[in-house]
C-alpha positions in Angstrom: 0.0 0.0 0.0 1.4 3.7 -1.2 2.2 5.9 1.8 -1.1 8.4 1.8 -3.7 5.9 1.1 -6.2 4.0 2.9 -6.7 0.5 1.3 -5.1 2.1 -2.1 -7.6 5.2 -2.2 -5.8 8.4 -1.6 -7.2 11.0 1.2 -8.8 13.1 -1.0 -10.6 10.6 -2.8 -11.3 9.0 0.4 -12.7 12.4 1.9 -15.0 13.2 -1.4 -16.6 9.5 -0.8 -17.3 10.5 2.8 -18.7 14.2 2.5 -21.0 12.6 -0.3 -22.6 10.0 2.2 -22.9 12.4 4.2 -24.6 15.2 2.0 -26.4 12.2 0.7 -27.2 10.9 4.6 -28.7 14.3 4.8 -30.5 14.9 2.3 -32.6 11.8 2.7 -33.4 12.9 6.5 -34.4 16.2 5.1 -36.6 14.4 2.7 -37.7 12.2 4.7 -38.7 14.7 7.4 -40.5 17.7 5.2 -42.7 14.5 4.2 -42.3 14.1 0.4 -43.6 11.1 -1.2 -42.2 8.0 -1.4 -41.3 8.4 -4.9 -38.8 11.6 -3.6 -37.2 9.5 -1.4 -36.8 6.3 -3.7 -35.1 8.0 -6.9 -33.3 10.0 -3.9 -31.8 6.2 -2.9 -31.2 5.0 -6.4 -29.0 8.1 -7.3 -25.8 7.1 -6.2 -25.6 3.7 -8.3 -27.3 4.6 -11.4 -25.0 8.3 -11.4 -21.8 6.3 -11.1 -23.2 3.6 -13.9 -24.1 6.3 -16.4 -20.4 7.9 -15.5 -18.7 4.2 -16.5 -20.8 3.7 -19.3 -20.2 6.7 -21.2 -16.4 6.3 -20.2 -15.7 8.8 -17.3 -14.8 6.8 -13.7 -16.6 7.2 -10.4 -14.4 10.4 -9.1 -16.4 12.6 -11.9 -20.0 11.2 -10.3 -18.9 11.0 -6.5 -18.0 14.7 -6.9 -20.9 15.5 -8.8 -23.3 13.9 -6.7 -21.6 15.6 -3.2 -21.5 18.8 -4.5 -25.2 18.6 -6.0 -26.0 17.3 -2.5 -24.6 19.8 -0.4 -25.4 23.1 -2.7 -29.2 21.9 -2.6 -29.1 21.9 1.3 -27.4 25.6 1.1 -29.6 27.0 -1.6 -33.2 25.9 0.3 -31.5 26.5 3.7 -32.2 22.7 4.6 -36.1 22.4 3.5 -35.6 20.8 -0.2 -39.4 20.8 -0.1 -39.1 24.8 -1.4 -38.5 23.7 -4.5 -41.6 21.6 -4.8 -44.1 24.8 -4.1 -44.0 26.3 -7.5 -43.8 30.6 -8.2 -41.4 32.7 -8.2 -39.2 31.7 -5.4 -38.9 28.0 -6.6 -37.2 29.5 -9.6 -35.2 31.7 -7.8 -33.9 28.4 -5.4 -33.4 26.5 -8.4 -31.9 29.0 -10.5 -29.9 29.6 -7.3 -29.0 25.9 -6.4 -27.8 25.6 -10.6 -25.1 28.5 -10.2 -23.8 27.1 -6.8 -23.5 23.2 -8.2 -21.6 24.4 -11.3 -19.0 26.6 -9.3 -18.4 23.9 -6.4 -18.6 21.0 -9.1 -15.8 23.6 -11.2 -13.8 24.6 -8.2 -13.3 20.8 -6.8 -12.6 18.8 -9.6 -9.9 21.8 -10.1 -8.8 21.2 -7.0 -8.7 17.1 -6.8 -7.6 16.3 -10.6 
């Protein structure tokens, strides 16, 4: 084993697989607790497998979707403040969230893979 790893992942891949279960650990108690529908919650559960498939199928490896999916994670908790379920009301200030929650998953997503690769 390489000096800096832990079972041949490195710490900064190890860390972006732990800050995504966690963003992803939260984000499923924050569904789970606003009350959204089952469905919410199941596509919620599927994410993590199917985003890391689609990365290997089209030829990109896991790092790529484990980033993606952290940062999407934890930039959706910031931009509704912890109630995902403002994006589900409709008007204006969906938008504004979503518009919101877009700009901040593109600059995190930009600024980490920058930083890891």
């Amino acid at each position: 084993m390489a000096a800096g790893t832990i079972g041949g992942a490195s710490w900064p891949l190890f860390t972006v697989w732990i800050v995504a279960a966690v963003g992803w650990g939260a984000l499923l108690a924050m569904l789970r607790r606003s009350g959204a529908d089952g469905s919410a919650a199941f596509l919620h559960v599927i994410t993590p497998p199917t985003l890391v498939l689609g990365f290997a199928f089209v030829g990109y490896g896991s790092l790529h979707a484990t980033v993606f999916m952290a940062v999407q994670w934890w930039t959706l908790i910031a931009a509704t403040g912890g109630r995902p379920e403002r994006l589900l009301r409709g008007g204006p200030s969906a938008v504004w969230t979503a518009v919101l929650w877009l700009v901040l998953t593109f600059a995190a997503a930009y600024a980490v893979t920058r930083a890891l690769l």
